[in-house]
KOLPANU-354933 format. One record per atom (N, C-alpha, C): x, z, y; residue in three letters; atom name; residue number from 0. Coordinates in steps of 0.2 Angstrom, whole numbers, m for minus. Example, Ala and Ser with C-alpha at 12.3 -4.5 7.8 and 13.67 -1.06 7.14 Angstrom:
BEGIN
rec X 66; Z 39; Y m28; rest ALA; atom N; nr 0;
rec X 62; Z 39; Y m22; rest ALA; atom CA; nr 0;
rec X 66; Z 39; Y m16; rest ALA; atom C; nr 0;
rec X 64; Z 35; Y m11; rest SER; atom N; nr 1;
rec X 68; Z 36; Y m5; rest SER; atom CA; nr 1;
rec X 64; Z 39; Y 0; rest SER; atom C; nr 1;
end
This chain:
BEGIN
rec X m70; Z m126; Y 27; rest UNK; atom N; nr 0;
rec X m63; Z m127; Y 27; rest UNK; atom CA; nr 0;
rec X m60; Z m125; Y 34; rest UNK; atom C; nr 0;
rec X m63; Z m127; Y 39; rest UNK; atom N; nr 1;
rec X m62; Z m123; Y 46; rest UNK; atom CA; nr 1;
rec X m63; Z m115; Y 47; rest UNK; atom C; nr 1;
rec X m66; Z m114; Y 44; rest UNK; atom N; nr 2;
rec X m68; Z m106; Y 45; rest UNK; atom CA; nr 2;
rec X m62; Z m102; Y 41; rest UNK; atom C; nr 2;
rec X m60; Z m107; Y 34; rest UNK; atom N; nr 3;
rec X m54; Z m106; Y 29; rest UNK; atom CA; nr 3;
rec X m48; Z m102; Y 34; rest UNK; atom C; nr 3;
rec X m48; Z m111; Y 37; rest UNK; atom N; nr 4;
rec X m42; Z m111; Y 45; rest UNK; atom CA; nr 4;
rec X m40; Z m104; Y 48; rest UNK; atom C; nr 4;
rec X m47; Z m103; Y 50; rest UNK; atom N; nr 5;
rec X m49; Z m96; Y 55; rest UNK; atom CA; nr 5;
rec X m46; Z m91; Y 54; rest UNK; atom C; nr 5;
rec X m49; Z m90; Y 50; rest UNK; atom N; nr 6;
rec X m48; Z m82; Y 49; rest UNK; atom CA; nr 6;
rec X m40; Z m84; Y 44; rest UNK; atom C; nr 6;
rec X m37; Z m87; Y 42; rest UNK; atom N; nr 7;
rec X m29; Z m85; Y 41; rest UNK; atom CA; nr 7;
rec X m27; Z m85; Y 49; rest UNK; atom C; nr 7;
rec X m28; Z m88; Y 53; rest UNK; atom N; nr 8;
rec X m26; Z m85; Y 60; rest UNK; atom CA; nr 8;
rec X m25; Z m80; Y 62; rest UNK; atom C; nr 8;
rec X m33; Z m78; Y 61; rest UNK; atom N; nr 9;
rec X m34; Z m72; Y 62; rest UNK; atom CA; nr 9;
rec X m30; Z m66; Y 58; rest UNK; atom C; nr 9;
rec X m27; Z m67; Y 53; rest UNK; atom N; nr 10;
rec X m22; Z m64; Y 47; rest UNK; atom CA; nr 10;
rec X m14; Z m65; Y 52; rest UNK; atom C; nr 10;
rec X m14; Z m70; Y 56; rest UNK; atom N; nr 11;
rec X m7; Z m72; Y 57; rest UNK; atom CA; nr 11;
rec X m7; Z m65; Y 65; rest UNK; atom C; nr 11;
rec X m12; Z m68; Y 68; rest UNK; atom N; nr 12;
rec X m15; Z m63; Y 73; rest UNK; atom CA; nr 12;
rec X m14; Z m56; Y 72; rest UNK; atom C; nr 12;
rec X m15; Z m53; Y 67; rest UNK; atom N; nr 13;
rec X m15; Z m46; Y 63; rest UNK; atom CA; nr 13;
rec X m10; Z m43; Y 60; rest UNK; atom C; nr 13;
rec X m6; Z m48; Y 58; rest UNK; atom N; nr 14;
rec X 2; Z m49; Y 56; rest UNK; atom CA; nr 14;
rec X 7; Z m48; Y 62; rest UNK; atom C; nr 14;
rec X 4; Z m50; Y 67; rest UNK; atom N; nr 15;
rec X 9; Z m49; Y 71; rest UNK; atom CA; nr 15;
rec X 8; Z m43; Y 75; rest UNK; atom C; nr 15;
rec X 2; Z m40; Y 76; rest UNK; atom N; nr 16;
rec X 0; Z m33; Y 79; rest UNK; atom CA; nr 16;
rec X 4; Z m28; Y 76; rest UNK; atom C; nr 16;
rec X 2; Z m27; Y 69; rest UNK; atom N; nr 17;
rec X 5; Z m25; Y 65; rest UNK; atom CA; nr 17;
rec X 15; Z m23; Y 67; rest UNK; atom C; nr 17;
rec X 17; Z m30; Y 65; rest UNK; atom N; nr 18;
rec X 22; Z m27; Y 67; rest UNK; atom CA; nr 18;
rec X 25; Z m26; Y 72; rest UNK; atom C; nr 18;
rec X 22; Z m30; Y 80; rest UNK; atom N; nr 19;
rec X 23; Z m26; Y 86; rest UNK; atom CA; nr 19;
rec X 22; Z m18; Y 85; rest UNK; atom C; nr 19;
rec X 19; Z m17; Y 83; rest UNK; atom N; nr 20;
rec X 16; Z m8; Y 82; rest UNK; atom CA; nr 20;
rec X 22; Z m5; Y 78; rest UNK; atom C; nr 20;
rec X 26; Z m9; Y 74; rest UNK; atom N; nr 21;
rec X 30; Z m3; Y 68; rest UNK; atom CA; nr 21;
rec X 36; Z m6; Y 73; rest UNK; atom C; nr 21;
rec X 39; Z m13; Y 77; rest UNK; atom N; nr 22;
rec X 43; Z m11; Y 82; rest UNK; atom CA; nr 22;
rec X 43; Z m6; Y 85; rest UNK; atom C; nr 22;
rec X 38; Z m3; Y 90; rest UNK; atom N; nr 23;
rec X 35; Z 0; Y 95; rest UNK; atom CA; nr 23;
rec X 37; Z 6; Y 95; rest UNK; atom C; nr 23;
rec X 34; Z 9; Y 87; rest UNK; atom N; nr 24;
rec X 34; Z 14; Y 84; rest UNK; atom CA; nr 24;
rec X 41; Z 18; Y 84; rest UNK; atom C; nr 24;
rec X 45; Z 14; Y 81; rest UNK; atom N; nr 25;
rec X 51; Z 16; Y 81; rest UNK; atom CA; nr 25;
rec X 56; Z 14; Y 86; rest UNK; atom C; nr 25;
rec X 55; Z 12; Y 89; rest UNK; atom N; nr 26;
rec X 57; Z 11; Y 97; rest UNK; atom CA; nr 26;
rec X 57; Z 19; Y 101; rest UNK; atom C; nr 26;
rec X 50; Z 22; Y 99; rest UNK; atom N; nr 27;
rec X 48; Z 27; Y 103; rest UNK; atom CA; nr 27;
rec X 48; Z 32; Y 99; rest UNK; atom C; nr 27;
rec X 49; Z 32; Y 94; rest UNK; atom N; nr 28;
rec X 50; Z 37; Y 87; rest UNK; atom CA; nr 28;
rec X 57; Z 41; Y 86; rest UNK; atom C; nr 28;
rec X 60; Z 34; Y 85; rest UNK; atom N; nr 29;
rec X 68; Z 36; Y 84; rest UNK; atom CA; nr 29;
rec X 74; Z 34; Y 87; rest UNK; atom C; nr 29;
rec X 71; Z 31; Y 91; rest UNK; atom N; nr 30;
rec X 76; Z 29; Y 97; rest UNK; atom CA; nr 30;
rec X 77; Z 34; Y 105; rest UNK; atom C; nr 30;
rec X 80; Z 38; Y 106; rest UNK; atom N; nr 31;
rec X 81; Z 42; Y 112; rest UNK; atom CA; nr 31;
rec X 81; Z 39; Y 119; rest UNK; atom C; nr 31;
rec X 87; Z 33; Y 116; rest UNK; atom N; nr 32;
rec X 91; Z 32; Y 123; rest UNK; atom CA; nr 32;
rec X 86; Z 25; Y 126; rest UNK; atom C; nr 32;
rec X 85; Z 27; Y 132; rest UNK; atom N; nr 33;
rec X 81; Z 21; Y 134; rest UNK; atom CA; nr 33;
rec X 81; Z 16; Y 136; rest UNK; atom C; nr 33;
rec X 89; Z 12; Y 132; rest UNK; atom N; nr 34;
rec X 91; Z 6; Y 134; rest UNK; atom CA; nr 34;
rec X 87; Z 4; Y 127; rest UNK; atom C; nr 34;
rec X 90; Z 8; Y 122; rest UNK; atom N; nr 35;
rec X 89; Z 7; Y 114; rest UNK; atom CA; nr 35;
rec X 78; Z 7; Y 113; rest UNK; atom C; nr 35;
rec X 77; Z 10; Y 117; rest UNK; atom N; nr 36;
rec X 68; Z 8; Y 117; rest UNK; atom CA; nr 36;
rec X 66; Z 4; Y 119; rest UNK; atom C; nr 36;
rec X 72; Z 1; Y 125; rest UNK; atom N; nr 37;
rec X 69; Z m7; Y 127; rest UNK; atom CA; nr 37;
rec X 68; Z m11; Y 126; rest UNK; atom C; nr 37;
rec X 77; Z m12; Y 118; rest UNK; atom N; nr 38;
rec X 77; Z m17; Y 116; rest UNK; atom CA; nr 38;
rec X 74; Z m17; Y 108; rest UNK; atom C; nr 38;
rec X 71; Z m12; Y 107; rest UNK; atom N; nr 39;
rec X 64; Z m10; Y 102; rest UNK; atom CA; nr 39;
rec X 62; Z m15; Y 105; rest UNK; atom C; nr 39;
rec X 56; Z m12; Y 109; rest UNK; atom N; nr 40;
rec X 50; Z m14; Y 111; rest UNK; atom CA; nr 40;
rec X 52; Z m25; Y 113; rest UNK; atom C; nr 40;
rec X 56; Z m26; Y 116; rest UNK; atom N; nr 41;
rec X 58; Z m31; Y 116; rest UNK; atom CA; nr 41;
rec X 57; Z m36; Y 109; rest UNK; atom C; nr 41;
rec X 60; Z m33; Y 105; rest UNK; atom N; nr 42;
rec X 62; Z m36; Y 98; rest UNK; atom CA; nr 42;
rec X 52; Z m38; Y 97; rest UNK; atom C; nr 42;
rec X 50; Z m31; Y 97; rest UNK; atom N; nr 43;
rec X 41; Z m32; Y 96; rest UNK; atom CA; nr 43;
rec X 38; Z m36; Y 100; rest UNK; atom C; nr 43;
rec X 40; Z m36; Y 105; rest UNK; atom N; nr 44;
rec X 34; Z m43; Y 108; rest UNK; atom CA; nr 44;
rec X 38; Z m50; Y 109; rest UNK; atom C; nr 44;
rec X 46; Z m51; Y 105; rest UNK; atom N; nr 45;
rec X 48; Z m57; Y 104; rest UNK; atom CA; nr 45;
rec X 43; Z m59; Y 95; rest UNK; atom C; nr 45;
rec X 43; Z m53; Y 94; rest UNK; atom N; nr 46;
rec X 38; Z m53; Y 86; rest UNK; atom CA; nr 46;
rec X 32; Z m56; Y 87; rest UNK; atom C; nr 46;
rec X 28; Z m51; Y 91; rest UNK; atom N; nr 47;
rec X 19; Z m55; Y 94; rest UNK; atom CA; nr 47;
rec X 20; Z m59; Y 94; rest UNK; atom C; nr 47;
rec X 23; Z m63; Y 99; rest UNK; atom N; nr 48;
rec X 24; Z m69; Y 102; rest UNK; atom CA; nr 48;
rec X 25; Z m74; Y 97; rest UNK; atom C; nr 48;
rec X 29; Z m74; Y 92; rest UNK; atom N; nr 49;
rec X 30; Z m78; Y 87; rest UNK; atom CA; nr 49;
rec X 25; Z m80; Y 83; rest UNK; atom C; nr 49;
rec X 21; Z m73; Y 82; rest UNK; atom N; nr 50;
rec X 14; Z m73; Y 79; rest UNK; atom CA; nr 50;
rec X 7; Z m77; Y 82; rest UNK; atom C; nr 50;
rec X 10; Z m75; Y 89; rest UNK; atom N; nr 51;
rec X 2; Z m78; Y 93; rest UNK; atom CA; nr 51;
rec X 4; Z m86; Y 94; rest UNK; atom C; nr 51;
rec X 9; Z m86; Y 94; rest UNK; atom N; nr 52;
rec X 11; Z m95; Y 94; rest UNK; atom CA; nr 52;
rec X 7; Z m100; Y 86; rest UNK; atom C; nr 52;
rec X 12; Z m95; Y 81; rest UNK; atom N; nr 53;
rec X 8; Z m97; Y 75; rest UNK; atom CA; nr 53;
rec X m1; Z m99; Y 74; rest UNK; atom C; nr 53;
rec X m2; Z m92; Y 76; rest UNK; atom N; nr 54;
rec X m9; Z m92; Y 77; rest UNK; atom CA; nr 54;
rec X m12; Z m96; Y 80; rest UNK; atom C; nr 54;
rec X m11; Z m98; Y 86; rest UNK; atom N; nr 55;
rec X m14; Z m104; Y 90; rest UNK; atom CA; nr 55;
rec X m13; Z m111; Y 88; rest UNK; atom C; nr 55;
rec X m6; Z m113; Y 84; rest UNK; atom N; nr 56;
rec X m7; Z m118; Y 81; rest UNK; atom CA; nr 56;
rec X m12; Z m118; Y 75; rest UNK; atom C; nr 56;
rec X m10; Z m113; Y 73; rest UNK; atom N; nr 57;
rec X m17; Z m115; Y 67; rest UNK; atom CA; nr 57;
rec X m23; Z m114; Y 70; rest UNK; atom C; nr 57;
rec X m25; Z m111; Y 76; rest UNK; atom N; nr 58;
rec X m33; Z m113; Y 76; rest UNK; atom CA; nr 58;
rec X m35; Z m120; Y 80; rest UNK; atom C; nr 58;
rec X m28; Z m124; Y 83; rest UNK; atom N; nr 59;
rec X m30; Z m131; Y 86; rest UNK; atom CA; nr 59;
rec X m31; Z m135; Y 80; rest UNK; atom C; nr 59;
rec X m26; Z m134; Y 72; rest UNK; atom N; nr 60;
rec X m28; Z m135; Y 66; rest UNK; atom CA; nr 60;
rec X m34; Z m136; Y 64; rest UNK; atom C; nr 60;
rec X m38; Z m130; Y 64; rest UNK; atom N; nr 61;
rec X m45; Z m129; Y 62; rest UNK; atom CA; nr 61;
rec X m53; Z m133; Y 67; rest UNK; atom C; nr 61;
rec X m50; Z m132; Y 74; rest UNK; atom N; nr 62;
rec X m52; Z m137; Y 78; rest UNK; atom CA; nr 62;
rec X m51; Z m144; Y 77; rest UNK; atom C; nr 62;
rec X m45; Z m148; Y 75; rest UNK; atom N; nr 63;
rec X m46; Z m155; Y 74; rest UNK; atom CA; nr 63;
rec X m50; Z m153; Y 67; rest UNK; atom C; nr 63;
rec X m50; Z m149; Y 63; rest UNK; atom N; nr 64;
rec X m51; Z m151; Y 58; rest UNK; atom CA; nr 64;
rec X m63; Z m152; Y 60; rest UNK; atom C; nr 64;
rec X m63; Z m147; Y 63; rest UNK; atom N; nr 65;
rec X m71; Z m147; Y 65; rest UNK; atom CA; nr 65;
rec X m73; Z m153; Y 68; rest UNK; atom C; nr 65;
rec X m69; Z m154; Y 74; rest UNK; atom N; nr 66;
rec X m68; Z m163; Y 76; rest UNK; atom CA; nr 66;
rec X m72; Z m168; Y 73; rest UNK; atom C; nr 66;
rec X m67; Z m169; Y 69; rest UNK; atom N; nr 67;
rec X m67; Z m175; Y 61; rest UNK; atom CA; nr 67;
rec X m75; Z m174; Y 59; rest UNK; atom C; nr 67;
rec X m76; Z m169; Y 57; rest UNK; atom N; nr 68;
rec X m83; Z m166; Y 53; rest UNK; atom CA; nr 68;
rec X m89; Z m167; Y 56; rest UNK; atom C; nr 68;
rec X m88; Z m167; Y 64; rest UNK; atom N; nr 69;
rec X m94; Z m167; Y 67; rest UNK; atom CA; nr 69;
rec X m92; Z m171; Y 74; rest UNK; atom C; nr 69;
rec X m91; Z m177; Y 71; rest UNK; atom N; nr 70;
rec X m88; Z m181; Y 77; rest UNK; atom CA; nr 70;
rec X m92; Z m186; Y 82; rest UNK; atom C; nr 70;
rec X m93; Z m180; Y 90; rest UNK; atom N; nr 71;
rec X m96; Z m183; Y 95; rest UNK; atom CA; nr 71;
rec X m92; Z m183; Y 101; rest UNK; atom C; nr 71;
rec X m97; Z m185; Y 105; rest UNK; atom N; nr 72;
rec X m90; Z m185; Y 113; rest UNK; atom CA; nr 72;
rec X m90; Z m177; Y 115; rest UNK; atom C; nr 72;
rec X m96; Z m173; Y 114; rest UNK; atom N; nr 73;
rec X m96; Z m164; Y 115; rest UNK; atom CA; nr 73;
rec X m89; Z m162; Y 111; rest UNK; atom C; nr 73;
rec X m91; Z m164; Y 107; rest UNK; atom N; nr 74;
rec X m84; Z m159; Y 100; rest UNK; atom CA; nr 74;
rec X m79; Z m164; Y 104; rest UNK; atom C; nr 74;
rec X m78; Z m168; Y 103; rest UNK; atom N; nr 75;
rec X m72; Z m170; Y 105; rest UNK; atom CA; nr 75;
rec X m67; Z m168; Y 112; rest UNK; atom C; nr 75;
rec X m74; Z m166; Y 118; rest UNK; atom N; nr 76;
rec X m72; Z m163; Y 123; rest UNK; atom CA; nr 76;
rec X m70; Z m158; Y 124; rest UNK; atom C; nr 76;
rec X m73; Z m156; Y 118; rest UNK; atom N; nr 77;
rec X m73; Z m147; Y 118; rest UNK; atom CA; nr 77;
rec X m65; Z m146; Y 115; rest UNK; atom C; nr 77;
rec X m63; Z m151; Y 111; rest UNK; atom N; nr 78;
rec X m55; Z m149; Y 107; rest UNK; atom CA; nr 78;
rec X m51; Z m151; Y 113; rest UNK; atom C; nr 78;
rec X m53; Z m157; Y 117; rest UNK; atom N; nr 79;
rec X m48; Z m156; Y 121; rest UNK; atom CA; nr 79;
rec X m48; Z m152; Y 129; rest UNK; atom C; nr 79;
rec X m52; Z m148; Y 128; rest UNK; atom N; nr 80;
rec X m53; Z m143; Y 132; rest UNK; atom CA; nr 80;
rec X m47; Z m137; Y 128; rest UNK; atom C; nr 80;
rec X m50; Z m136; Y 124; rest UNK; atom N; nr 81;
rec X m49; Z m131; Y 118; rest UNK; atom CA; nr 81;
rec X m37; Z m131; Y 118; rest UNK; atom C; nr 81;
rec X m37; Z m138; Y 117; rest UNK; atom N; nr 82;
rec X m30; Z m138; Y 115; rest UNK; atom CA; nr 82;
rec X m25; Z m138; Y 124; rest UNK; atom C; nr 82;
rec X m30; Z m140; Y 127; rest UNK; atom N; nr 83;
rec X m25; Z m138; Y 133; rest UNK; atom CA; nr 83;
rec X m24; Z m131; Y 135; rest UNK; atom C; nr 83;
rec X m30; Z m129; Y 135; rest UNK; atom N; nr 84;
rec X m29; Z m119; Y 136; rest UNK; atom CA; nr 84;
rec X m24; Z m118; Y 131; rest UNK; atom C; nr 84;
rec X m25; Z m119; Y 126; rest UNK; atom N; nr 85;
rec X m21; Z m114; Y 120; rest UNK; atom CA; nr 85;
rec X m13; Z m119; Y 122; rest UNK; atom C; nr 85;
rec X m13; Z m125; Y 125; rest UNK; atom N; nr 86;
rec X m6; Z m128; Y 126; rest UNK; atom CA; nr 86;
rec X m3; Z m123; Y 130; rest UNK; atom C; nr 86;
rec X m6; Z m121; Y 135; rest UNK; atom N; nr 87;
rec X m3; Z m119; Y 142; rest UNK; atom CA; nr 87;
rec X m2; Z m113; Y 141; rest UNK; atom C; nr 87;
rec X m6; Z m107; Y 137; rest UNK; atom N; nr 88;
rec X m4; Z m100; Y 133; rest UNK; atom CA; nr 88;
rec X 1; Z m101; Y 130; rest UNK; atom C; nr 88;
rec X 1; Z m107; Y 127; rest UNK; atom N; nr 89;
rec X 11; Z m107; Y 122; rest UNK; atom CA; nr 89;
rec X 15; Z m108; Y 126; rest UNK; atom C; nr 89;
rec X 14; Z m111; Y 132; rest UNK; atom N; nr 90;
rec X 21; Z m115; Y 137; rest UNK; atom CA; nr 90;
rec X 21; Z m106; Y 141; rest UNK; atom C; nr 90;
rec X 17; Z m103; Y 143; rest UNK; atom N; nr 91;
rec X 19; Z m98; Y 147; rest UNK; atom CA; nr 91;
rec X 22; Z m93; Y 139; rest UNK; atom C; nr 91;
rec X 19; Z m90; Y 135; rest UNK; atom N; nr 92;
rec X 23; Z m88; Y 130; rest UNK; atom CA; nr 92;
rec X 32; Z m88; Y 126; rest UNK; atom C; nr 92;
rec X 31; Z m96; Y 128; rest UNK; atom N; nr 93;
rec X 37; Z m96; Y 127; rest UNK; atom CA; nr 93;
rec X 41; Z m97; Y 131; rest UNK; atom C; nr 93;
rec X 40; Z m100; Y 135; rest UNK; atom N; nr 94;
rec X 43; Z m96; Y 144; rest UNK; atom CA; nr 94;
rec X 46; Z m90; Y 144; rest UNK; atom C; nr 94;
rec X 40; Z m86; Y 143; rest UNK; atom N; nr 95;
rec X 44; Z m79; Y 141; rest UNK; atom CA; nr 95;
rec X 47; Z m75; Y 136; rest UNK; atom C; nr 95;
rec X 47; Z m77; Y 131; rest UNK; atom N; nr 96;
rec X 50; Z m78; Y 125; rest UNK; atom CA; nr 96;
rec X 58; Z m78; Y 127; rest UNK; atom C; nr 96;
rec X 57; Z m84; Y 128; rest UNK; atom N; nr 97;
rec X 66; Z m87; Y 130; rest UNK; atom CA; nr 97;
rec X 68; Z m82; Y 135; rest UNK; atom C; nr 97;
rec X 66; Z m79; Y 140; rest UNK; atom N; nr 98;
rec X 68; Z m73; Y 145; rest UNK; atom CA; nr 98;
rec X 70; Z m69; Y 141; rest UNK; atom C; nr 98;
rec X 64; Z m64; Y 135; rest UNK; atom N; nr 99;
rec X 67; Z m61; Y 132; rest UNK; atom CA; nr 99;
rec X 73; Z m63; Y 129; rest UNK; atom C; nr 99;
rec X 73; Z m66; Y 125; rest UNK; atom N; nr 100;
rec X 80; Z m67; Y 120; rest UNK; atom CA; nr 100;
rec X 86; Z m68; Y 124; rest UNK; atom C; nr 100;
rec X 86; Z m68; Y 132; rest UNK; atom N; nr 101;
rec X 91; Z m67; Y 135; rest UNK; atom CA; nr 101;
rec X 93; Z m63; Y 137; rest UNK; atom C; nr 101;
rec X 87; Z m57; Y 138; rest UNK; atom N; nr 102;
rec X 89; Z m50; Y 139; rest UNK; atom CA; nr 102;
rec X 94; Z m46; Y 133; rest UNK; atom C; nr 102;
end
């Protein structure tokens, strides 16, 4: 079930590359003026970011759900090692997130 977890992340992860890249693309495709490629590329990594946020909540998902299944004081240490790094990746992403949407 956990590994289920995984790799849809890993899909959410891939979904968001994705369309960072078709922002990007056309950013630097069809847009000349360079304020207009800014707020492409902006728009793309306000996208990633939406993505990799998703994506980390689902694997702290997948993590409690390993937990549960294999419950000792390691695994348990290990998620809460696990959920604070992936905390502090979202608090700085969406830190910058909010800067972008005010540009």
């Amino acid at each position: 079930m956990a590994l289920a977890i995984e790799l849809f992340s890993i899909a959410i992860f891939v979904l968001g590359v994705l369309r960072f890249s078709g922002w990007f693309f056309s950013g630097e495709a069809l847009r000349r003026d360079a304020h207009e490629r800014s707020h492409q590329l902006n728009r793309g990594r306000l996208a990633l970011g939406r993505h990799i946020l998703a994506g980390l909540d689902v694997l702290i998902v997948a993590d409690l759900i390993r937990t549960v299944l294999h419950l000792n004081v390691d695994t348990i240490l290990l998620l809460g090692g696990l959920v604070l790094i992936r905390s502090l990746i979202s608090f700085v992403l969406e830190h910058e997130m909010r800067a972008l949407e005010k540009e």
